[in-house]
N, C-alpha and C positions, 0 to 999 in steps of 0.2 A: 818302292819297286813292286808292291803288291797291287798297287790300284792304276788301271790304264789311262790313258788322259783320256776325257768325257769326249775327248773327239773322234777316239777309239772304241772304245766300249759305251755307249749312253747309261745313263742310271737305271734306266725305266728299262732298259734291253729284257726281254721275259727269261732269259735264260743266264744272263748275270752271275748269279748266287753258281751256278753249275758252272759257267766260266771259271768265275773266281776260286771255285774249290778243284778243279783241272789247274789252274796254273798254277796253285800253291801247294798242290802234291808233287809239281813236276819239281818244284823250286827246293822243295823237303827232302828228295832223291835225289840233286845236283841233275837232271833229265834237262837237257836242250830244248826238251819242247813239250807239247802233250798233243792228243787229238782233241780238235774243235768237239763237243757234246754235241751242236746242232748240223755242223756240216760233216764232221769227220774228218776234215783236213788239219794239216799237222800245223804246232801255233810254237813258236819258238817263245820261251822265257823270256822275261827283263833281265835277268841273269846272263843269258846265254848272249841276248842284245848288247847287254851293256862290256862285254868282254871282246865284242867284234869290233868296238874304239872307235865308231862313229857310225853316224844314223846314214841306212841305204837307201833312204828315198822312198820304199815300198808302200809303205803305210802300215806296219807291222803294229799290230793290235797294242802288244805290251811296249815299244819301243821308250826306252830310258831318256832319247834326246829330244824327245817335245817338251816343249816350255807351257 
């Protein structure tokens, strides 16, 4: 649950490392979401995803239900 699908976040993304330390502080504090570091907009957990019991279609960065 800490790594997005590479469909979601790319490896190569420059901001990555700053993602991934935003979602895994929000995830450390049970927090629903955190702000995007490059946009500002609010980014919901895999946590938070995975407790709303099925994928909404959105494209949500961390979502749990991608294969």
């Amino acid at each position: 649950m800490t790594e997005p699908h590479p469909d979601r976040l790319r490896a190569d993304h420059p901001a990555r490392q700053a993602i991934l330390a935003a979602h895994a502080a929000a995830l450390s504090t049970n927090q629903p979401g955190y702000l995007d570091p490059v946009t500002g907009l609010f980014v919901f957990t895999s946590a938070w995803l995975r407790d709303v019991g099925t994928c909404c279609a959105n494209g949500c960065r961390h979502c749990p239900y991608i294969e």
